[in-house]
C-alpha positions, 0 to 999 in steps of 0.5 A, spaced: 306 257 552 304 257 560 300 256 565 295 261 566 293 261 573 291 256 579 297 252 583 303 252 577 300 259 575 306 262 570 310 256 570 312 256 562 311 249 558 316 246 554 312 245 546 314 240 541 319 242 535 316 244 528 309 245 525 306 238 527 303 242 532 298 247 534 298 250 541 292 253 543 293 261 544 293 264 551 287 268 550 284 262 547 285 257 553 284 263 558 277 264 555 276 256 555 278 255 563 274 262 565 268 258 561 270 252 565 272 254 571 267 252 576 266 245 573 275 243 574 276 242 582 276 234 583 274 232 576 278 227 572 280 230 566 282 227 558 287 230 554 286 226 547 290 230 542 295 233 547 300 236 544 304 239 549 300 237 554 298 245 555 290 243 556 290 238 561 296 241 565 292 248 565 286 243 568 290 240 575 293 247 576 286 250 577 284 243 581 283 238 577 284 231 581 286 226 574 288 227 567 290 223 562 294 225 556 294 222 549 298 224 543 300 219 537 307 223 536 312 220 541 315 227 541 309 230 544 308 225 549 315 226 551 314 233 551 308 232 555 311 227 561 316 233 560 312 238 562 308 233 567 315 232 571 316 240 571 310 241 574 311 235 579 303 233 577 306 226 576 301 223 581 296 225 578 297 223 570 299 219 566 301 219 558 300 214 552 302 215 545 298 212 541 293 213 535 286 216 539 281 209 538 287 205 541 287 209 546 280 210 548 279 201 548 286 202 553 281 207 557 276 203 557 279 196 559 282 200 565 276 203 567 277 210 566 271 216 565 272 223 565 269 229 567 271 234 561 274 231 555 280 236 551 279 235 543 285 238 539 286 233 533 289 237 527 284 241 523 284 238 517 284 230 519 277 231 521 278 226 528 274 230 532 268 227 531 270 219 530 273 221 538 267 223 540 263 218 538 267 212 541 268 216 548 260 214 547 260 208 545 265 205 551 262 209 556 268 213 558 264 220 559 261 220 566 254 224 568 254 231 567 260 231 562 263 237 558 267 235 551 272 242 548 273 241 541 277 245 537 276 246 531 276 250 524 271 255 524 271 254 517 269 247 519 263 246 524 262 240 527 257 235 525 252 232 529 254 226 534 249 222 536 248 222 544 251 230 545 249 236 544 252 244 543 252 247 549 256 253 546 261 255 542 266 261 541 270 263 535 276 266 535 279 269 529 282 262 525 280 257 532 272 255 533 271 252 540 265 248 542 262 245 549 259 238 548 254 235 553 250 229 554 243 230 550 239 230 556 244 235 560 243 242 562 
């Protein structure tokens, strides 16, 4: 696992041990970031499910100004202030663990938003969609917004109020869907 191109292109990434986590493939987070890359420089970035933090790492490589990661694992969110310390992004991060809904109340009373929301719950525990509808529901998302879920292809998201498909990509057992406002374009 590395980053693939911006300030930290190449840097290899520090993963959690065991099968608790799923990183995403390099072909898959390339293809992500070609999608997005015109949509990173400045933005503040949120990273929910983070694992490694391989997503919101790869976004303040390509110019992201701010991410936030959150893993309820310690061991992931000490991998990814590991990682966040091997790339000296320290002033423009910070790391949480704790259950997703804790998170985002926490987000909310400290007044974050975020441009681009990264969502890579587990597959099975079906917490993508909860996640996106308490983002909306506290006001974390700024105007212009994009949410990337990943998620079983098997298993599409269902509809969330306020939001709509923007595009979706399948890449053998790994669906990616961008999410945006319902009145965006």
């Amino acid at each position: 696992m590395r980053i693939i191109a911006g300030t930290k292109r190449g840097a290899v990434l520090f993963a959690p041990k065991g099968m608790h986590t799923r990183p995403t493939l390099d072909r898959v987070k390339e293809s992500v970031f070609g999608i997005l890359q015109f949509e990173l420089e400045g933005k503040s970035v949120l990273d929910l499910f983070a694992g490694s933090g391989a997503l919101g790492l790869e976004a303040l490589s390509r110019g992201a100004r701010f991410a936030a990661f959150n893993d309820s694992a310690r061991e992931s969110a000490a991998i990814v202030r590991k990682n966040i310390e091997k790339l000296r992004f320290e002033e423009l991060s910070s790391v949480y663990a704790l259950d997703f809904s804790a998170f985002l109340k926490r987000a909310a009373l400290d007044g974050l938003r975020f441009d681009i929301a990264f969502l890579d719950p587990p597959y099975g525990a079906q917490l993508a969609e909860p996640a996106m509808e308490e983002m909306l529901r506290l006001g974390l998302l700024n105007d212009g917004f994009v949410i990337v879920a990943e998620h079983s292809p098997h298993k599409p998201l269902n509809p969330v109020a306020g939001l709509r498909l923007r595009d979706s990509r399948r890449y053998g057992e790994v669906a990616v869907s961008f999410l945006i406002g319902e009145d965006d374009r």
